[in-house]
OpenMM code with the backbone's topology and positions (N, CA, C; nanometers):
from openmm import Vec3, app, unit

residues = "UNK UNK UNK UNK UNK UNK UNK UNK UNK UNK UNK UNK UNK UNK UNK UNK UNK UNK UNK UNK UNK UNK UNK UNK UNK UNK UNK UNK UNK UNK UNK UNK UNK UNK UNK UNK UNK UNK UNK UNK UNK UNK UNK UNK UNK UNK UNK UNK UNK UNK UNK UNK UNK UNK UNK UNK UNK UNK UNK UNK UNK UNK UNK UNK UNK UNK UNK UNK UNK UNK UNK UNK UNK UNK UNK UNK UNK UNK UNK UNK UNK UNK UNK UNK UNK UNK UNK UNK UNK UNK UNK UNK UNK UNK UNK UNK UNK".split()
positions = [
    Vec3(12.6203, 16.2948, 10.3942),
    Vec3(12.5247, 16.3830, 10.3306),
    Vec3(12.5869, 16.4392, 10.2036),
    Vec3(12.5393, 16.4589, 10.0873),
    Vec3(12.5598, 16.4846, 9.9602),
    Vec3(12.5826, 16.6293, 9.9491),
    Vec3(12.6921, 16.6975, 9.8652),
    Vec3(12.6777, 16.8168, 9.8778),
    Vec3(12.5956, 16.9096, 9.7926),
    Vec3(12.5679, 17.0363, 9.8415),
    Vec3(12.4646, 17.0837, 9.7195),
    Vec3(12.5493, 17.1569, 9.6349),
    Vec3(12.5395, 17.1328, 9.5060),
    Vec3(12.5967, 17.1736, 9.3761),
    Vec3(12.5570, 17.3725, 9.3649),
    Vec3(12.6832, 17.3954, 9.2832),
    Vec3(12.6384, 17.5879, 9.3115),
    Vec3(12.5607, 17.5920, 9.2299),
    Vec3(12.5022, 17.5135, 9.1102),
    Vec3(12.4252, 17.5450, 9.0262),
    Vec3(12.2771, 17.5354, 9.1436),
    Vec3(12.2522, 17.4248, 9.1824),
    Vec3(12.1643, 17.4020, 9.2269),
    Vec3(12.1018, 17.4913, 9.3462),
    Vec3(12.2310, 17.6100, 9.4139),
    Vec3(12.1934, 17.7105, 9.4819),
    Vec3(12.1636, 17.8387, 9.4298),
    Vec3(12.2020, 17.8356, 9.2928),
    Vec3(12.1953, 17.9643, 9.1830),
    Vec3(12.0472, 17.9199, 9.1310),
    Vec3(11.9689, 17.7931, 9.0923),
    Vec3(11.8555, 17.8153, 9.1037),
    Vec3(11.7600, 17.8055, 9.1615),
    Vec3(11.8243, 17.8004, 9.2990),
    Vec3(11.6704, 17.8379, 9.4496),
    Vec3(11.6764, 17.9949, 9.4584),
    Vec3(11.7902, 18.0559, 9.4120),
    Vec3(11.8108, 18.1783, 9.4438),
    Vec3(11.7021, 18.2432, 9.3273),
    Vec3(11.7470, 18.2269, 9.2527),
    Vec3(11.6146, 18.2463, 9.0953),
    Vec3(11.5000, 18.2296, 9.1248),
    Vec3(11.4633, 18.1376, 9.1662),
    Vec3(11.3500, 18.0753, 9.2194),
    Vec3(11.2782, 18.1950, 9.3064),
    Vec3(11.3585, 18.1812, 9.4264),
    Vec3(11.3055, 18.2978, 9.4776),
    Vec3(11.2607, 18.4266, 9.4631),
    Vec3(11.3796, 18.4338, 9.4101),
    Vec3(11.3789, 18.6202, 9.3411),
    Vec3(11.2543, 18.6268, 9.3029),
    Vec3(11.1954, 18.5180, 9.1910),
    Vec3(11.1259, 18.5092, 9.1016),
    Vec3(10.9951, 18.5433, 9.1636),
    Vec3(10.9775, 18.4682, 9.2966),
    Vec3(10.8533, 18.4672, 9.4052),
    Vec3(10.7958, 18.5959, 9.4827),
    Vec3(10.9173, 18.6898, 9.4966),
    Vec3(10.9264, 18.8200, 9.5139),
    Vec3(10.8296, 18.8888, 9.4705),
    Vec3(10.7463, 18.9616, 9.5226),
    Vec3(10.6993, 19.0950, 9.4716),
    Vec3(10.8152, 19.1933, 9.4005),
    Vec3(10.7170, 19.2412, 9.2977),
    Vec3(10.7913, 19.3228, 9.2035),
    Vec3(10.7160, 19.4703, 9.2487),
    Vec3(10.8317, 19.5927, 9.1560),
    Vec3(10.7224, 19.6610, 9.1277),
    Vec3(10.6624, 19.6911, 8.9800),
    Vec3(10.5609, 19.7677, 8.9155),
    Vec3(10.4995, 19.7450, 8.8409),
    Vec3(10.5793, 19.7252, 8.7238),
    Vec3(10.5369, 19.6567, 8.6179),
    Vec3(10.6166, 19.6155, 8.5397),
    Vec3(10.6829, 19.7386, 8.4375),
    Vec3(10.5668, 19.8552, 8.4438),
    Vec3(10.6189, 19.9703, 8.3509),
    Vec3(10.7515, 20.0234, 8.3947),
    Vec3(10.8039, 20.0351, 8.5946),
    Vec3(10.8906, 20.0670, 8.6426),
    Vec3(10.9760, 20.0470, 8.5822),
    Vec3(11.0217, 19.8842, 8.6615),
    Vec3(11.1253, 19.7863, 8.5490),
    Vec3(11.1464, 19.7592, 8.4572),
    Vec3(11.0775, 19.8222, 8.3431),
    Vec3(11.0853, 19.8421, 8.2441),
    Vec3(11.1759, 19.9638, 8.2098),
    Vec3(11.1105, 20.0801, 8.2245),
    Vec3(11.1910, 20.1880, 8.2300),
    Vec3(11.3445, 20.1819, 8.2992),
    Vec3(11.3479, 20.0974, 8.3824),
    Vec3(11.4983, 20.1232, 8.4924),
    Vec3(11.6057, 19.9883, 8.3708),
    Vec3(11.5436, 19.9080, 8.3184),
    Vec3(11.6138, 19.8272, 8.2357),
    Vec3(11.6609, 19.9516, 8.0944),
    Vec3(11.5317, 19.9485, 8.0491),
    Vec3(11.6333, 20.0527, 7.9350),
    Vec3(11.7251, 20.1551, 7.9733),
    Vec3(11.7242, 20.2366, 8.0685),
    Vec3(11.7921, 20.3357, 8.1399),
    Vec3(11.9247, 20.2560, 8.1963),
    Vec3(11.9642, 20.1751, 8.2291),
    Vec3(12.0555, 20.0895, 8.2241),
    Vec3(12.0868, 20.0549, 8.1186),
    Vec3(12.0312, 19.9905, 7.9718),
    Vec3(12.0840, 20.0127, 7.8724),
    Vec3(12.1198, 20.1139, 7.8310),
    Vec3(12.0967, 20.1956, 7.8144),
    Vec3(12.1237, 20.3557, 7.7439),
    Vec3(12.2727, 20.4093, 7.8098),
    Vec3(12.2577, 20.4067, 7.9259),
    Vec3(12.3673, 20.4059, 8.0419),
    Vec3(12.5199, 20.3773, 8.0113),
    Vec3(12.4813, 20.2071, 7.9579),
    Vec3(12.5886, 20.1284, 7.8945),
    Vec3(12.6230, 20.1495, 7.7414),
    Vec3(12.5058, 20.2163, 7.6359),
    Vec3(12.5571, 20.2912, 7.5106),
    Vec3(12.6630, 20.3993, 7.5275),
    Vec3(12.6154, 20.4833, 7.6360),
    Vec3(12.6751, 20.6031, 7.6352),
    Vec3(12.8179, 20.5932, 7.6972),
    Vec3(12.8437, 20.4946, 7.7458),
    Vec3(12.9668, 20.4246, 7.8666),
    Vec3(13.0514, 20.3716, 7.7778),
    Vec3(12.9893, 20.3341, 7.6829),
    Vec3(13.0898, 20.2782, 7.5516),
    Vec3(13.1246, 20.3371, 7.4286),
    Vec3(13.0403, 20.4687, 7.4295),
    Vec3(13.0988, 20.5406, 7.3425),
    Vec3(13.2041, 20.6228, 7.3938),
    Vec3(13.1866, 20.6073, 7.5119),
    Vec3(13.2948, 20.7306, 7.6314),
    Vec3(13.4143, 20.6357, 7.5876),
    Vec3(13.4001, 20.4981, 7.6176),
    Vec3(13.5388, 20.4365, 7.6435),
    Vec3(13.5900, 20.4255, 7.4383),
    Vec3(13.5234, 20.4758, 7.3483),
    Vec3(13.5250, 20.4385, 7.2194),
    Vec3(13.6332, 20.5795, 7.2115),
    Vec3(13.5725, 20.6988, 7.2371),
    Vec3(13.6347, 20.8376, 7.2600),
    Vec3(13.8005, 20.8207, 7.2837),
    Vec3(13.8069, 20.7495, 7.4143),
    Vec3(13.9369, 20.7203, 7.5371),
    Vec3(14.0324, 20.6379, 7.4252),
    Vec3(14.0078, 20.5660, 7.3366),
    Vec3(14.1088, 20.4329, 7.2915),
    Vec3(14.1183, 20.5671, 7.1950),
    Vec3(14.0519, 20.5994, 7.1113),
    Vec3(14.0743, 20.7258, 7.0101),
    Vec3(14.2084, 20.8260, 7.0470),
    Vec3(14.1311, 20.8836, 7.1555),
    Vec3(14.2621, 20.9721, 7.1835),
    Vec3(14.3838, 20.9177, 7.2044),
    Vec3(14.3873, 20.8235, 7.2871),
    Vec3(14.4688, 20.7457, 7.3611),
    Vec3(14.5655, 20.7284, 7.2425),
    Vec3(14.4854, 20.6669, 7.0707),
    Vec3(14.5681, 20.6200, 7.0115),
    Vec3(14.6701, 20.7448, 6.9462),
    Vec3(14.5613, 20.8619, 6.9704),
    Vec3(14.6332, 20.9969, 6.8671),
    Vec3(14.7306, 21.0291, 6.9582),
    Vec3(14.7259, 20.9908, 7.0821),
    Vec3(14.8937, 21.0272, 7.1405),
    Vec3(14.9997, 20.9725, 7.1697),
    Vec3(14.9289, 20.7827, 7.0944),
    Vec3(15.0593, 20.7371, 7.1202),
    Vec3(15.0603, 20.6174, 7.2272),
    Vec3(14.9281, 20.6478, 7.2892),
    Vec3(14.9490, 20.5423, 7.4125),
    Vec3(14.8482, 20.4277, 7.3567),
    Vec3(14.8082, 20.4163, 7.2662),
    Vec3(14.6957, 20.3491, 7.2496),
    Vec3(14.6965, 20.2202, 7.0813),
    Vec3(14.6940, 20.1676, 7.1261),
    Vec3(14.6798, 20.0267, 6.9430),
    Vec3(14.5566, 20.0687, 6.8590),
    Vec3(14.5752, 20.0321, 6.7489),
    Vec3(14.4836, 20.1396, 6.6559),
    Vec3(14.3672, 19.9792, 6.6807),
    Vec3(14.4515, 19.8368, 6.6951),
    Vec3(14.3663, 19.7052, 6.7318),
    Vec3(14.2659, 19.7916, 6.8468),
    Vec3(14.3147, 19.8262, 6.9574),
    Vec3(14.1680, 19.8751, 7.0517),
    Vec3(14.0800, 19.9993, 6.9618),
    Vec3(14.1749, 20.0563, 6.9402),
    Vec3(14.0338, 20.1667, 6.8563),
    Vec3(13.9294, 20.0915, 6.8003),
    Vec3(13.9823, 20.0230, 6.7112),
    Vec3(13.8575, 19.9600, 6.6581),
    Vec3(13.7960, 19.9133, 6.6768),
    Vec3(13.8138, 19.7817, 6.7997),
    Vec3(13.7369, 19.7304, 6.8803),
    Vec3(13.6555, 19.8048, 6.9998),
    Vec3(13.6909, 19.8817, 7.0616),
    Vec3(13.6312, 19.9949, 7.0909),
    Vec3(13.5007, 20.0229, 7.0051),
    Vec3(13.5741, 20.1375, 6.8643),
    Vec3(13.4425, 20.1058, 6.8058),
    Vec3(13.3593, 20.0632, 6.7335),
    Vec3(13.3925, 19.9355, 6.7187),
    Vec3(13.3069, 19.8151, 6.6571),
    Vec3(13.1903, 19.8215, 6.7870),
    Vec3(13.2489, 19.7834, 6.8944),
    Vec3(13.1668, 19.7895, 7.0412),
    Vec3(13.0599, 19.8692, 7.0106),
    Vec3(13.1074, 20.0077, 7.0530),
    Vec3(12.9868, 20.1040, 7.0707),
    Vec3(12.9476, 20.1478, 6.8829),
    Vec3(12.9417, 20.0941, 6.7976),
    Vec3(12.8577, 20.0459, 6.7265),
    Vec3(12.7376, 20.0085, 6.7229),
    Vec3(12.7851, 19.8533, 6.7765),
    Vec3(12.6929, 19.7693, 6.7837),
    Vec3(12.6173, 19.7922, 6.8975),
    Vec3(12.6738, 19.8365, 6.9823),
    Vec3(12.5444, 19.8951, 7.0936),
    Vec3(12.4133, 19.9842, 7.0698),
    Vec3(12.5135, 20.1132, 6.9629),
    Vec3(12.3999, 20.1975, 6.9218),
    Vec3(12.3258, 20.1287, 6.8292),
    Vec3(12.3526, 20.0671, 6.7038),
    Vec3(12.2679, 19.9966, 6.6016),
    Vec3(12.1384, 19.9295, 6.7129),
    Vec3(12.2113, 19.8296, 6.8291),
    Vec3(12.1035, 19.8053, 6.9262),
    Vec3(12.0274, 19.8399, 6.9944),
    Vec3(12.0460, 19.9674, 7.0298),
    Vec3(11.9382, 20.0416, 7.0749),
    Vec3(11.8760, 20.1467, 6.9760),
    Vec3(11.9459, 20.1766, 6.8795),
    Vec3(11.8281, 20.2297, 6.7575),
    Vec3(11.7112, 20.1180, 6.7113),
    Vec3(11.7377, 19.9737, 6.7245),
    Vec3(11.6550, 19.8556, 6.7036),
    Vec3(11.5240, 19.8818, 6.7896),
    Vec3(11.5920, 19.8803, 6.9236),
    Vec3(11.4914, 19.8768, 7.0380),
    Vec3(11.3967, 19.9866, 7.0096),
    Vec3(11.4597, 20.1032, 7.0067),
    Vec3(11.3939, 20.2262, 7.0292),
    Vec3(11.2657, 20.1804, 6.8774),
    Vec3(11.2907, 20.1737, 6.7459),
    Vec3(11.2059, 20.1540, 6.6589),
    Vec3(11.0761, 20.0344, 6.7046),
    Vec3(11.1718, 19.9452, 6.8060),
    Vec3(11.0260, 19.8234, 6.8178),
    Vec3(10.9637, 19.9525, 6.8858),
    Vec3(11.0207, 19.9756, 7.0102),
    Vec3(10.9354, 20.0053, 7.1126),
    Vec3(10.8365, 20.1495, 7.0452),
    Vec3(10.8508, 20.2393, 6.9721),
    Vec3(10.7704, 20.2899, 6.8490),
    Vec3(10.6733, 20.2818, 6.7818),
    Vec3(10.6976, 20.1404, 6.7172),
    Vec3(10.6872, 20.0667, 6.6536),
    Vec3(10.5342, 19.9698, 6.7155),
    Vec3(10.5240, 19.9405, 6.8481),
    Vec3(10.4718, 19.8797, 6.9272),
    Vec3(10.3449, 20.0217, 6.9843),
    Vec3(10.4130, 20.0928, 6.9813),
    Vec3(10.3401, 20.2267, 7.0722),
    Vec3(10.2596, 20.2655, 6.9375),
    Vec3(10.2702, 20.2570, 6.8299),
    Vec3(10.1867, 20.3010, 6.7289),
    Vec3(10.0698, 20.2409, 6.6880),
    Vec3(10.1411, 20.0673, 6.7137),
    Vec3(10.0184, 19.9841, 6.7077),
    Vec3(9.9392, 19.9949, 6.7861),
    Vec3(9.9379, 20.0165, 6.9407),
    Vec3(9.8801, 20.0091, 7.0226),
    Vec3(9.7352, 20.1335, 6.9972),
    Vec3(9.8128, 20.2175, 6.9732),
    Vec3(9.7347, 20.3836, 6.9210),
    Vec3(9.6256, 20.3844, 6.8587),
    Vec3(9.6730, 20.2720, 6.7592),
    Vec3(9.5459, 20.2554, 6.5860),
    Vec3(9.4664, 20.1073, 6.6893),
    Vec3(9.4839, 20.0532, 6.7860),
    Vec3(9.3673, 19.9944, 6.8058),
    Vec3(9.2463, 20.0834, 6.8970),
    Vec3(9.1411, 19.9896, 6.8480),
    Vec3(8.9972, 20.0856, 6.8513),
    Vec3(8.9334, 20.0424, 7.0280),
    Vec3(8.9169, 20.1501, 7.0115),
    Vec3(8.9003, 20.1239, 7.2330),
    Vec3(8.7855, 20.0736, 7.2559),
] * unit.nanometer
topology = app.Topology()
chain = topology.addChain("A")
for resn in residues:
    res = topology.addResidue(resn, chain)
    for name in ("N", "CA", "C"):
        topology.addAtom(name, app.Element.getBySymbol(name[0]), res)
């Protein structure tokens, strides 16, 4: 008998999930960005930590920056989001009911 490949169990598992009842999509919606936001704020914490870290000595000025290059680009990414999602909510507003 042939064996089954992990890919091929990673997508029955998908599969499934997929088949699942959800709950409403506004939920999961909300619990995804809140998990993003989560991870902005988690990386500016750890952006903070390499900072100090470096002002005392324990720390490479290489992680500072990468650090915050990181939580940078996180915030630039969720200032993006936040403008679609705005952006989207305005359009929605100006259509005629």
């Amino acid at each position: 008998m042939a064996a089954i490949r992990p890919d091929a169990l990673s997508a029955a598992a998908a599969y499934r999930a997929a088949a699942e009842p959800r709950p409403a999509g506004g939920a999961e919606f909300g619990a995804v960005l809140s998990r993003a936001m989560e991870q902005v704020v988690e990386l500016g914490r750890s952006a903070d930590a390499a900072a100090t870290a470096a002002l005392t000595g324990q720390g490479s000025v290489t992680d500072v920056v990468l650090a915050v290059s990181r939580a940078e680009l996180a915030l630039q990414t969720a200032v993006a989001v936040r403008d679609r999602v705005v952006g989207a909510y305005q359009e929605i507003m100006r259509m005629p009911i």
